[in-house]
NUDREN-863621 format. One record per residue: residue number from 1; x, y, z of N, C-alpha, C, O in turn; residue in one letter. Coordinates in Angstrom, 2 decimals. Example, Ala and Ser with C-alpha at 12.3 -4.5 7.8 and 13.67 -1.06 7.14 Angstrom:
% NUDREN-863621
<rec><seq>1</seq><n_px>13.19</n_px><n_py>-5.69</n_py><n_pz>7.80</n_pz><ca_px>12.30</ca_px><ca_py>-4.50</ca_py><ca_pz>7.80</ca_pz><c_px>13.20</c_px><c_py>-3.30</c_py><c_pz>7.80</c_pz><o_px>14.24</o_px><o_py>-3.32</o_py><o_pz>8.46</o_pz><type>A</type></rec>
<rec><seq>2</seq><n_px>12.85</n_px><n_py>-2.25</n_py><n_pz>7.08</n_pz><ca_px>13.67</ca_px><ca_py>-1.06</ca_py><ca_pz>7.14</ca_pz><c_px>12.90</c_px><c_py>0.03</c_py><c_pz>7.87</c_pz><o_px>13.41</o_px><o_py>1.14</o_py><o_pz>8.04</o_pz><type>S</type></rec>
//
This chain:
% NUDREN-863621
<rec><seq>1</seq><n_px>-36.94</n_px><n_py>25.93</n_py><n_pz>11.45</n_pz><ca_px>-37.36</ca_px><ca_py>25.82</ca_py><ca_pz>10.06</ca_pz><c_px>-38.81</c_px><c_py>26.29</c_py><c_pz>9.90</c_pz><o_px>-39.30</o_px><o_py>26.90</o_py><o_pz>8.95</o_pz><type>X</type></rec>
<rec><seq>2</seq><n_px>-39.32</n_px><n_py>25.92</n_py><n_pz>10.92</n_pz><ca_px>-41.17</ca_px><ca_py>26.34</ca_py><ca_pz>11.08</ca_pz><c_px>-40.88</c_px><c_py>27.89</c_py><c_pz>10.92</c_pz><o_px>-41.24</o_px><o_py>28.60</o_py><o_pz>9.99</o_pz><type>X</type></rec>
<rec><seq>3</seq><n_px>-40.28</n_px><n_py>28.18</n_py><n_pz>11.85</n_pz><ca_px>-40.24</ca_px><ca_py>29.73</ca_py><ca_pz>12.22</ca_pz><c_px>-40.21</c_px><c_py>30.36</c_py><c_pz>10.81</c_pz><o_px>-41.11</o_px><o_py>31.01</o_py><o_pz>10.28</o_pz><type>X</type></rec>
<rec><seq>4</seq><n_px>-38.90</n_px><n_py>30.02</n_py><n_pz>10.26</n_pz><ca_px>-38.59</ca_px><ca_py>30.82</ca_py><ca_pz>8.94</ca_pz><c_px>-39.51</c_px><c_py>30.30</c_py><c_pz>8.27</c_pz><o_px>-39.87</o_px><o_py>31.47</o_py><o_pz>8.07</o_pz><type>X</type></rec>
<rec><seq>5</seq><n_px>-40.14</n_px><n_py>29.80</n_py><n_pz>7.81</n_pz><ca_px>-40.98</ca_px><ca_py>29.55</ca_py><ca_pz>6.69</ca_pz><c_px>-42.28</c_px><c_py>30.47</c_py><c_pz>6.95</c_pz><o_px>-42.93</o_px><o_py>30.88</o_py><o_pz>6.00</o_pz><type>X</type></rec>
<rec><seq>6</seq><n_px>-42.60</n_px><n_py>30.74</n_py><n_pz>8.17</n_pz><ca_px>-43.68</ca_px><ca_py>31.53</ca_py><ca_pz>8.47</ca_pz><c_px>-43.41</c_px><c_py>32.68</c_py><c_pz>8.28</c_pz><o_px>-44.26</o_px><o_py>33.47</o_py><o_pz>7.86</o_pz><type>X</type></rec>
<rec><seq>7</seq><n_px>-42.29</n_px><n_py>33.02</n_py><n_pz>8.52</n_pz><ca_px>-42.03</ca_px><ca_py>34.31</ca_py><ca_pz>8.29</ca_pz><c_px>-41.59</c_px><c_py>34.50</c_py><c_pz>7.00</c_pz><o_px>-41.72</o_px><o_py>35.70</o_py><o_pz>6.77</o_pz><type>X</type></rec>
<rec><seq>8</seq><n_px>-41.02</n_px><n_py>33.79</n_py><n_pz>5.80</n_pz><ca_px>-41.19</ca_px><ca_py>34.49</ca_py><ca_pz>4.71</ca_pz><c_px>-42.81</c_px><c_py>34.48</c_py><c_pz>4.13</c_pz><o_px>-43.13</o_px><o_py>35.41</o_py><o_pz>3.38</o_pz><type>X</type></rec>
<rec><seq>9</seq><n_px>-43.62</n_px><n_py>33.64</n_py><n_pz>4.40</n_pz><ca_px>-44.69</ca_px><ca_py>33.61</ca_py><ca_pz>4.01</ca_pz><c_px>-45.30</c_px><c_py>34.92</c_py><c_pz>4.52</c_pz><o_px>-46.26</o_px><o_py>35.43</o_py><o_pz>3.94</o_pz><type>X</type></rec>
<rec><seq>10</seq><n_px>-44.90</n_px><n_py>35.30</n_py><n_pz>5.27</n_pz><ca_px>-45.64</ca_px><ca_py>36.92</ca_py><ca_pz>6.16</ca_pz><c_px>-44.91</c_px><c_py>38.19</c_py><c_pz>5.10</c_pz><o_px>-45.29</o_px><o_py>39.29</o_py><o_pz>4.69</o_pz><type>X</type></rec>
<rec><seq>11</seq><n_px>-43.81</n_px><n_py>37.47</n_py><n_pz>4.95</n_pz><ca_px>-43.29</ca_px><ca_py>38.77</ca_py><ca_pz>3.93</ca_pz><c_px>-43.50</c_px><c_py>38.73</c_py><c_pz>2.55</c_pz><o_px>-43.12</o_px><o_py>39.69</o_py><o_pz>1.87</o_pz><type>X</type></rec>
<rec><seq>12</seq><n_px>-44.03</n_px><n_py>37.80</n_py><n_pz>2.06</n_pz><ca_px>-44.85</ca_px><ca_py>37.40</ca_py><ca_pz>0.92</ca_pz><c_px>-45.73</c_px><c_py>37.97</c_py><c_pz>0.80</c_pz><o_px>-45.88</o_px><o_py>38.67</o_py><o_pz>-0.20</o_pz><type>X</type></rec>
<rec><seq>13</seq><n_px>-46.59</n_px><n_py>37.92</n_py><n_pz>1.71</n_pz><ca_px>-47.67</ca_px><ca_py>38.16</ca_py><ca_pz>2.02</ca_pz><c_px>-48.09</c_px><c_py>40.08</c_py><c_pz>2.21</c_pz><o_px>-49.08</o_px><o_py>40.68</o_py><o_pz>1.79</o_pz><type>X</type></rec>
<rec><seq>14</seq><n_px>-46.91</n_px><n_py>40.59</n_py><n_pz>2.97</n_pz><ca_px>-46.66</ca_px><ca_py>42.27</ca_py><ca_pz>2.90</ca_pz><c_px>-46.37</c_px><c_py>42.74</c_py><c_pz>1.92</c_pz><o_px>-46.97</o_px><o_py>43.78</o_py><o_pz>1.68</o_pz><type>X</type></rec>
<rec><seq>15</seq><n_px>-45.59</n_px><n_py>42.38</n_py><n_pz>1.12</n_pz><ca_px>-44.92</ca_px><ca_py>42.68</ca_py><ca_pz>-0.50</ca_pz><c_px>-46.01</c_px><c_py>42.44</c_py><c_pz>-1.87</c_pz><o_px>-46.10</o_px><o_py>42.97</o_py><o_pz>-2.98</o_pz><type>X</type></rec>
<rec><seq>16</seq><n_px>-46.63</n_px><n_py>41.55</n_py><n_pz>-1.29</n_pz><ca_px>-47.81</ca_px><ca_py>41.44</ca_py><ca_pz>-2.43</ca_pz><c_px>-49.23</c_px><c_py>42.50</c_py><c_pz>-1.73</c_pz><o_px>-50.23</o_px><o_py>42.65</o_py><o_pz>-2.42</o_pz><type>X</type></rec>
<rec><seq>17</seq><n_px>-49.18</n_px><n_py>42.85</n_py><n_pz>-0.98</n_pz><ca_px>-50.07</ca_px><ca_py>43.71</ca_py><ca_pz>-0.44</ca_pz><c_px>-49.63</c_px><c_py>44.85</c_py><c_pz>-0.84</c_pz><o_px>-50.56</o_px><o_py>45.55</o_py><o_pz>-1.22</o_pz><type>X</type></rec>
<rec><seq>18</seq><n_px>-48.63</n_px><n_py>45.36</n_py><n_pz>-0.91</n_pz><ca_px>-47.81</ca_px><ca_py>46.47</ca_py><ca_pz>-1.36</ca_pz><c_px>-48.41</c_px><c_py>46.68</c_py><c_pz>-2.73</c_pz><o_px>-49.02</o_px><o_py>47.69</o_py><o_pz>-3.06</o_pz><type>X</type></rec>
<rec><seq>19</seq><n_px>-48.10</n_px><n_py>45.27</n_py><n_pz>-3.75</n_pz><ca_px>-48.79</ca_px><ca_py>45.66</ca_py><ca_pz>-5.12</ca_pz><c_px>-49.78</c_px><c_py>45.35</c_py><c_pz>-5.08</c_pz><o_px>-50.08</o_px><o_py>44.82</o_py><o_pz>-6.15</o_pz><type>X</type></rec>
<rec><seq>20</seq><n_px>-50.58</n_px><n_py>45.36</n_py><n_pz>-4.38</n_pz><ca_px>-52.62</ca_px><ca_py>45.12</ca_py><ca_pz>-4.74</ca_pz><c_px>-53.03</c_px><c_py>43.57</c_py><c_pz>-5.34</c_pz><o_px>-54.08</o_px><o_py>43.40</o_py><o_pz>-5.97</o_pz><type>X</type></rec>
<rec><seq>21</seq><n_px>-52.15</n_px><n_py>42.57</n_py><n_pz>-5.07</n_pz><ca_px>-52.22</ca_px><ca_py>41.13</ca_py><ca_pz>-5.25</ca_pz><c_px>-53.39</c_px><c_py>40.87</c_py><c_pz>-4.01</c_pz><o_px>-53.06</o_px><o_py>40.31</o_py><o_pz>-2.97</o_pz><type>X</type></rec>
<rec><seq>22</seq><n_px>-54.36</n_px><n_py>41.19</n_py><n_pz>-4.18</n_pz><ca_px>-54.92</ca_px><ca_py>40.91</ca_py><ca_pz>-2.70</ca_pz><c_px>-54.91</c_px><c_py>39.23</c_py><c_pz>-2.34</c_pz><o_px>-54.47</o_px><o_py>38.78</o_py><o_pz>-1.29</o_pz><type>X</type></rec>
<rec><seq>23</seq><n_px>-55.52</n_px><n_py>38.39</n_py><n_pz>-3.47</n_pz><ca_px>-55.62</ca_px><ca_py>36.94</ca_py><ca_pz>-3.52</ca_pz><c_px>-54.54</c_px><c_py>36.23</c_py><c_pz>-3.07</c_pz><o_px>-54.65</o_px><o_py>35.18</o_py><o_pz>-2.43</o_pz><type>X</type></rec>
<rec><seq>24</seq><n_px>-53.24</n_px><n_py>36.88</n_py><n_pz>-3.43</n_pz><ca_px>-51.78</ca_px><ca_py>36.30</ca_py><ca_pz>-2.95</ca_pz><c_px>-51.62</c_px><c_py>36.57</c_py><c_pz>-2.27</c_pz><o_px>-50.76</o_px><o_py>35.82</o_py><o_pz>-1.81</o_pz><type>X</type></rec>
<rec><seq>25</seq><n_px>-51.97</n_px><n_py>37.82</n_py><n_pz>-1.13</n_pz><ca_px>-51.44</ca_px><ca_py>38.32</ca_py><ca_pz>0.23</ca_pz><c_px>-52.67</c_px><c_py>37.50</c_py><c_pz>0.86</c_pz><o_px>-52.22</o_px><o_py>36.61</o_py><o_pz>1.58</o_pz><type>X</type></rec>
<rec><seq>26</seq><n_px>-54.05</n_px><n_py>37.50</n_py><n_pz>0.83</n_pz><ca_px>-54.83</ca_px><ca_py>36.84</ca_py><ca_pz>1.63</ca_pz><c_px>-53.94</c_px><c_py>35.18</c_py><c_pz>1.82</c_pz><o_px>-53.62</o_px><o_py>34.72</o_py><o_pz>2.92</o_pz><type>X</type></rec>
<rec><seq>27</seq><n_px>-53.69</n_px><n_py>34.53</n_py><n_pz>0.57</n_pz><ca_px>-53.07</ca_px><ca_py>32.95</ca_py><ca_pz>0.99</ca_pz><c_px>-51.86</c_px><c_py>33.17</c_py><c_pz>1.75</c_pz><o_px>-51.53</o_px><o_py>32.67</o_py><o_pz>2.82</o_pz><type>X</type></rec>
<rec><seq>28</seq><n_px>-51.34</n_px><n_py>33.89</n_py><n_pz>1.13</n_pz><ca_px>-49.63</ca_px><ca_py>33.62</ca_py><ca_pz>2.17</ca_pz><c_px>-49.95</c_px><c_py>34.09</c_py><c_pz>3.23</c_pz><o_px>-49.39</o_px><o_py>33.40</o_py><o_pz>4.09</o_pz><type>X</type></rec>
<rec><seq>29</seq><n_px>-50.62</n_px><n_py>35.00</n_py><n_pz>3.75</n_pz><ca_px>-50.97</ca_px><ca_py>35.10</ca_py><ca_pz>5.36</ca_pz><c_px>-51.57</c_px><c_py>34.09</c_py><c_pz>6.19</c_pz><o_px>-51.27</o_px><o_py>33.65</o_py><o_pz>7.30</o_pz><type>X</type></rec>
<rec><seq>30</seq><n_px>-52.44</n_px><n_py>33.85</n_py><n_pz>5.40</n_pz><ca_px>-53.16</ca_px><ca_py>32.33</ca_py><ca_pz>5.86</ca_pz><c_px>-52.05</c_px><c_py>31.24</c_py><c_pz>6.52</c_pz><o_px>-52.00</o_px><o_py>30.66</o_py><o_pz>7.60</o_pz><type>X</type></rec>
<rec><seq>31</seq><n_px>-51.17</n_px><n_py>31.27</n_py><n_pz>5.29</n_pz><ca_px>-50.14</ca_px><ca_py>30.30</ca_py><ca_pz>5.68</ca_pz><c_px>-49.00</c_px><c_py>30.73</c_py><c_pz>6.72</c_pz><o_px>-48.69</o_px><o_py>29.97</o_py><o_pz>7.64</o_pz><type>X</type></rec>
<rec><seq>32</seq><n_px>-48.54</n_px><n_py>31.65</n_py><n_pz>6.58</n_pz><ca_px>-47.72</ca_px><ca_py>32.47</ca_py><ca_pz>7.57</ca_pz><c_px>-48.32</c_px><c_py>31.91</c_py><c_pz>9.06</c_pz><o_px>-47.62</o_px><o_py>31.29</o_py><o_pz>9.86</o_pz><type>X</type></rec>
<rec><seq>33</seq><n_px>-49.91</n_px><n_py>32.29</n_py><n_pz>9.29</n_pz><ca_px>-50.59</ca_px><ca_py>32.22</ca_py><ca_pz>10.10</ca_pz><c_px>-50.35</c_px><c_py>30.48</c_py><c_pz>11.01</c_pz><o_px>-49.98</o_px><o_py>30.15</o_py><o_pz>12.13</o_pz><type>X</type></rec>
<rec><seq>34</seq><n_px>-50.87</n_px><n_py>29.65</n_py><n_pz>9.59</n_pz><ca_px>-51.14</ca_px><ca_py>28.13</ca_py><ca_pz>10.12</ca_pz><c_px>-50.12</c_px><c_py>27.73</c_py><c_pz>10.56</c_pz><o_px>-50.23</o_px><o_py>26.95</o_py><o_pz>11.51</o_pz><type>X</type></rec>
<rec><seq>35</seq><n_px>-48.49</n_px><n_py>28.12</n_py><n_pz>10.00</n_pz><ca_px>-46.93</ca_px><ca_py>27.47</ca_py><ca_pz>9.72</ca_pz><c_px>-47.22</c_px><c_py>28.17</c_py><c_pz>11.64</c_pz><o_px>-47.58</o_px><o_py>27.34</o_py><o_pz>12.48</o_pz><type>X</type></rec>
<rec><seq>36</seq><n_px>-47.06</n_px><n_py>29.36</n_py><n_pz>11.99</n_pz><ca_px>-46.71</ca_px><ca_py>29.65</ca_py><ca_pz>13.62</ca_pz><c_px>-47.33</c_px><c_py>29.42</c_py><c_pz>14.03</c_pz><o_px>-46.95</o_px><o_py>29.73</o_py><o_pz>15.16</o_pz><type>X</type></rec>
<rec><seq>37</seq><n_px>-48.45</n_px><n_py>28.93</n_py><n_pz>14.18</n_pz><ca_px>-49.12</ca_px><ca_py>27.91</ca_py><ca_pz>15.39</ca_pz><c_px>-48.88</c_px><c_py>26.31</c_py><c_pz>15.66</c_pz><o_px>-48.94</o_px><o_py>25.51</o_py><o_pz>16.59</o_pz><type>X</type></rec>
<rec><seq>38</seq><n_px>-48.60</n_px><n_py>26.33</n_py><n_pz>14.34</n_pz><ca_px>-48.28</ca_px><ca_py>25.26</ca_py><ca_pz>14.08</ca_pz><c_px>-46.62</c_px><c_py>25.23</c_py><c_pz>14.87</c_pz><o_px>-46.58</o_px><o_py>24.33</o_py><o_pz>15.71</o_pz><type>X</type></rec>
<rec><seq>39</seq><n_px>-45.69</n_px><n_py>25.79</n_py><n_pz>14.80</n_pz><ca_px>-44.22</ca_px><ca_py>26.16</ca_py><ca_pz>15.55</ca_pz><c_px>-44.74</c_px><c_py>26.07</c_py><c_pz>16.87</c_pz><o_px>-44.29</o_px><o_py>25.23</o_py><o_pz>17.65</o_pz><type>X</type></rec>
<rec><seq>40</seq><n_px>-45.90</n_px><n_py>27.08</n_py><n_pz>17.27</n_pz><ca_px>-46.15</ca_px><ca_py>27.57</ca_py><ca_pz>18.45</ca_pz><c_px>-46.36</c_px><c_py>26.37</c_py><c_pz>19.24</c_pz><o_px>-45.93</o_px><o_py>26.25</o_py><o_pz>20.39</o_pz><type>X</type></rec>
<rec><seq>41</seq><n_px>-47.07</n_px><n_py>25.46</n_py><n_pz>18.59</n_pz><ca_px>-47.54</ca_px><ca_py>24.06</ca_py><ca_pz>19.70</ca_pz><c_px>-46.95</c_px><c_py>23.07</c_py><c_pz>19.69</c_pz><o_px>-46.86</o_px><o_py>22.31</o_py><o_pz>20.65</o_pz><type>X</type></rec>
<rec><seq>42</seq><n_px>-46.26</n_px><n_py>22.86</n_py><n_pz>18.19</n_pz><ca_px>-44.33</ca_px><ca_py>21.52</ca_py><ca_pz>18.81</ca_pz><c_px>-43.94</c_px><c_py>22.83</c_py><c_pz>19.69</c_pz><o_px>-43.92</o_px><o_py>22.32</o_py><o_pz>20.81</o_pz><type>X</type></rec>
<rec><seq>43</seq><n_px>-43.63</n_px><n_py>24.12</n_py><n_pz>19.88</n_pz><ca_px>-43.10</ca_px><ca_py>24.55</ca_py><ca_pz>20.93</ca_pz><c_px>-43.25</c_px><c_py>24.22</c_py><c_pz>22.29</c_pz><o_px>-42.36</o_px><o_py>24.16</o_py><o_pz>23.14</o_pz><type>X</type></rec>
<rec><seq>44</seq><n_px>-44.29</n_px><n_py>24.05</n_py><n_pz>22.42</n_pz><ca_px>-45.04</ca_px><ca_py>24.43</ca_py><ca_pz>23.93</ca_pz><c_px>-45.27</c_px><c_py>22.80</c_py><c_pz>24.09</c_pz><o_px>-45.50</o_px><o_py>22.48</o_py><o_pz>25.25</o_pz><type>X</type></rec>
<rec><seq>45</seq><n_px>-45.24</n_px><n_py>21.81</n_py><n_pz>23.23</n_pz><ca_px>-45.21</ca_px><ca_py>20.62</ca_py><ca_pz>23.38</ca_pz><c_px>-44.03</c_px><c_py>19.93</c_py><c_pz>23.83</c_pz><o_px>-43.72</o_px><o_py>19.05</o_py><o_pz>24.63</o_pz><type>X</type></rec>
<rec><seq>46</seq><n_px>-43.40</n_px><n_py>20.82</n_py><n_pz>22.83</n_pz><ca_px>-41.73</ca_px><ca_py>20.03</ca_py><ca_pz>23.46</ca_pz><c_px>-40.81</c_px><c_py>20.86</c_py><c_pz>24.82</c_pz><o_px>-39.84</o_px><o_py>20.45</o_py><o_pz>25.45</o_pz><type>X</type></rec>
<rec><seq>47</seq><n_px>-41.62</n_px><n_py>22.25</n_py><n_pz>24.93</n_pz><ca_px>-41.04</ca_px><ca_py>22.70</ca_py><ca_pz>26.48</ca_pz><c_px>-42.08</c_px><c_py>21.89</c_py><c_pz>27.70</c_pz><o_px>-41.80</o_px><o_py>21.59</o_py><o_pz>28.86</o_pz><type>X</type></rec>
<rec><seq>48</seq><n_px>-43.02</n_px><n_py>21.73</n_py><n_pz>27.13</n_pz><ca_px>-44.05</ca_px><ca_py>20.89</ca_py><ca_pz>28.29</ca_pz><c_px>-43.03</c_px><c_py>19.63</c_py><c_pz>28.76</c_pz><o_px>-42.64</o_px><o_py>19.61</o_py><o_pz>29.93</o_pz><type>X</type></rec>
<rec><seq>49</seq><n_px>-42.63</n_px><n_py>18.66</n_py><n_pz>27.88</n_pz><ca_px>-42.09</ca_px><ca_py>17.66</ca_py><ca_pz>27.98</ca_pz><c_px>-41.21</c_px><c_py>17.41</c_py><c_pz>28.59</c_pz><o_px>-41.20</o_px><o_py>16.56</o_py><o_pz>29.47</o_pz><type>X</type></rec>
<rec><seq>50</seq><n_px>-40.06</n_px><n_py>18.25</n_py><n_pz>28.18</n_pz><ca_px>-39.01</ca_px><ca_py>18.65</ca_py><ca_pz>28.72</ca_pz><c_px>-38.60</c_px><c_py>18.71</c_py><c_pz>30.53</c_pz><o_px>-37.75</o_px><o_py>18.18</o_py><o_pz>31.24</o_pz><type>X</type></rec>
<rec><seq>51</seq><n_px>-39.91</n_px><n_py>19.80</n_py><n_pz>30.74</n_pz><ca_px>-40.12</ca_px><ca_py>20.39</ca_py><ca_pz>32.19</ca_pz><c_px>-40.97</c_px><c_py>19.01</c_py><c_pz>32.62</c_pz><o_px>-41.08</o_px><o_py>19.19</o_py><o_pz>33.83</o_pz><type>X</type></rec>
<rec><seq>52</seq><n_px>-41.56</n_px><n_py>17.89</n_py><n_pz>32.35</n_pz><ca_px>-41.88</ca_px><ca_py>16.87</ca_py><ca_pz>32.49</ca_pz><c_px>-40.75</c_px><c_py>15.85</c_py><c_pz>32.92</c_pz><o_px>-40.67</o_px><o_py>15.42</o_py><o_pz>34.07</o_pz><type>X</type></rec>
<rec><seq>53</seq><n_px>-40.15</n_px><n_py>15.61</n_py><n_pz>32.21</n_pz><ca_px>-38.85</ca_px><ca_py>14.90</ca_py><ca_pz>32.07</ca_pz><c_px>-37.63</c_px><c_py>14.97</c_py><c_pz>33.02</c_pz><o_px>-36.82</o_px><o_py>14.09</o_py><o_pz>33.32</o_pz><type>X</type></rec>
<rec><seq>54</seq><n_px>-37.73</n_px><n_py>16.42</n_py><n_pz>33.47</n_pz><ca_px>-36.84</ca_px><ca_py>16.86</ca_py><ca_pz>34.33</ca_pz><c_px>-36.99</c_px><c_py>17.27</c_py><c_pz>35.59</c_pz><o_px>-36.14</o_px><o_py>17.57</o_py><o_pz>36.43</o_pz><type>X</type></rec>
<rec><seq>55</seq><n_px>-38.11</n_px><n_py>17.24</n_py><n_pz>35.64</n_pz><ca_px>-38.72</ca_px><ca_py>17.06</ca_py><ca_pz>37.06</ca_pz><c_px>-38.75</c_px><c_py>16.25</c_py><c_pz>38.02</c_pz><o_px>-39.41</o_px><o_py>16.52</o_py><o_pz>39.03</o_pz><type>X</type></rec>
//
């Protein structure tokens, strides 16, 4: 759900760059940005754990 939400925000973000929205492509990238790191570290949190767990 993280994933996709970042990624329409990235395509939000390309499509309004397309029409010269600069203010709307600067936020939705922002967010695109925060949403996959945000994915990226429950990722790496919950494979850490995992390989914790099963060890």
């Amino acid at each position: 759900m993280l994933l996709h939400t970042s990624i329409a925000s990235l395509l939000v973000a390309m499509i309004a760059s397309v029409f010269s929205f600069g203010g709307l492509a600067t936020q939705s990238s922002d967010i695109a940005h925060l949403v996959f790191f945000v994915f990226f570290v429950m990722g790496s949190v919950t494979f850490f754990i995992d390989t914790v767990k099963n060890a």
